[in-house]
C-alpha positions in Angstrom: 22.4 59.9 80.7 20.3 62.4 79.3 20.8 63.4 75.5 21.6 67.0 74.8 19.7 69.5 71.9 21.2 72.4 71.5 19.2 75.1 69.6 20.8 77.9 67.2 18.6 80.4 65.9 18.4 84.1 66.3 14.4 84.7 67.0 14.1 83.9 70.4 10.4 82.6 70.4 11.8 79.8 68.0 14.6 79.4 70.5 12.0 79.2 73.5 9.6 77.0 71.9 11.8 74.5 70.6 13.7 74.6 73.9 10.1 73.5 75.9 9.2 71.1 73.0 12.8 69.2 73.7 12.8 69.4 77.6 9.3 67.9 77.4 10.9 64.9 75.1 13.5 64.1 78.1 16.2 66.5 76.7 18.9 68.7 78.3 18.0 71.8 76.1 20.5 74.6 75.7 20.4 77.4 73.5 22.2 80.2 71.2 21.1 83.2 69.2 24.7 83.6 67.5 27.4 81.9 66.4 30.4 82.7 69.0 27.7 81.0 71.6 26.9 78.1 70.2 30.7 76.7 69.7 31.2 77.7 73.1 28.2 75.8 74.2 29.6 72.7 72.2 32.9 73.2 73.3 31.9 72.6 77.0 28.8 70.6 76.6 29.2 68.5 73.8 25.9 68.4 72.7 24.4 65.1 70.7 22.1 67.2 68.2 22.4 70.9 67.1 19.3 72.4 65.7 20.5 75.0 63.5 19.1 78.0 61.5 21.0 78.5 58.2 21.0 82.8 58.6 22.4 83.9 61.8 23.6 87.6 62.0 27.8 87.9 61.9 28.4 83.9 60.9 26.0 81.9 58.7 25.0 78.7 59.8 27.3 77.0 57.1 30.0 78.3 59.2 28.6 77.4 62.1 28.0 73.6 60.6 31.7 73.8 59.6 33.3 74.4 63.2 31.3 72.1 64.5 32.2 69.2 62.3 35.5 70.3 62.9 35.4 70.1 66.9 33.7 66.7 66.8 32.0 65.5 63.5 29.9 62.8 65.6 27.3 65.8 66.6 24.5 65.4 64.6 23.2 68.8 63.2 19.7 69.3 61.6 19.3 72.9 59.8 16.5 75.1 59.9 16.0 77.3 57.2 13.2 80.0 55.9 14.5 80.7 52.8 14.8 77.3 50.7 17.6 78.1 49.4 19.0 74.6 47.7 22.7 75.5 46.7 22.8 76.1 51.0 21.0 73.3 51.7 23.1 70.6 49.4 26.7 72.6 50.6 25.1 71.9 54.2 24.5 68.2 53.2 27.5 68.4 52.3 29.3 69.5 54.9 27.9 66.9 57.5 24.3 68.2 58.0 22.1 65.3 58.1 18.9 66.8 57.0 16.9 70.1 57.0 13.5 71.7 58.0 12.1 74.9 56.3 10.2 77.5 58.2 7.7 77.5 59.0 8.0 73.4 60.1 5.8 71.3 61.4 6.6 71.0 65.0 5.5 67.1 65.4 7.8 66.4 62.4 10.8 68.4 63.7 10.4 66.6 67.0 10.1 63.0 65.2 12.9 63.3 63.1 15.0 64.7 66.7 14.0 61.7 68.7 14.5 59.5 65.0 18.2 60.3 65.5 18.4 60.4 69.4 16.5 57.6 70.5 16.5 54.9 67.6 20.2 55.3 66.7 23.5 54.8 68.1 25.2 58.1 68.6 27.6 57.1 65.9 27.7 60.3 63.3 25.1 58.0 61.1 23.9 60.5 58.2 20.4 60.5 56.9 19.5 62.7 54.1 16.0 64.4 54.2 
């Protein structure tokens, strides 16, 4: 069965280009640009890895983080963030996030920390600071 990536940010071309990058790794790839999507998407999809961007217009990615850990706390979530912002990164830590990227990333990394956590590990909610 194929792992599932789904990507949260609100600039589409991040959205796109992480979508192709992850197809091309053997991932189902589904996206979001807002909040109210992605939990759907989660909801009925389940996916194993959410990448997502800290600032999202109408619910910040904290929140985000938080509903998800709260619908199934084995989804591993990796935050993206252009801002740097270390009081939002450690609460995000915090709150289950196992590590963080800030823009702009390096794509290769980004993409060998994702297939780090899908491929070389049990989908067991294992946490892995960055």
């Amino acid at each position: 069965m194929k792992r599932k990536v789904l990507i949260v940010d609100d600039q589409n071309g991040i959205r796109v280009l992480l979508m192709e990058v992850f197809s091309n790794e053997g991932y189902d790839t589904y996206q979001a640009s807002n909040g109210k999507l992605a939990l759907e998407i989660v909801r009925n999809v389940t996916p194993d890895l959410v990448l997502l961007d800290m600032k999202i217009p109408g619910m910040d990615g904290l929140d985000i983080l938080k509903h998800i850990k709260s619908m199934n706390p084995a989804i591993k979530v990796i935050m993206m963030t252009a801002y740097g912002e270390l009081d939002m990164i450690k609460e995000a830590t915090d709150l289950g996030a196992i590590m963080h990227f800030t823009k702009p990333f390096d794509i290769d990394e980004l993409r060998m920390a994702v297939n780090n956590q899908l491929r070389n590990q049990p989908n067991s909610g294992f946490a892995v600071g960055s």
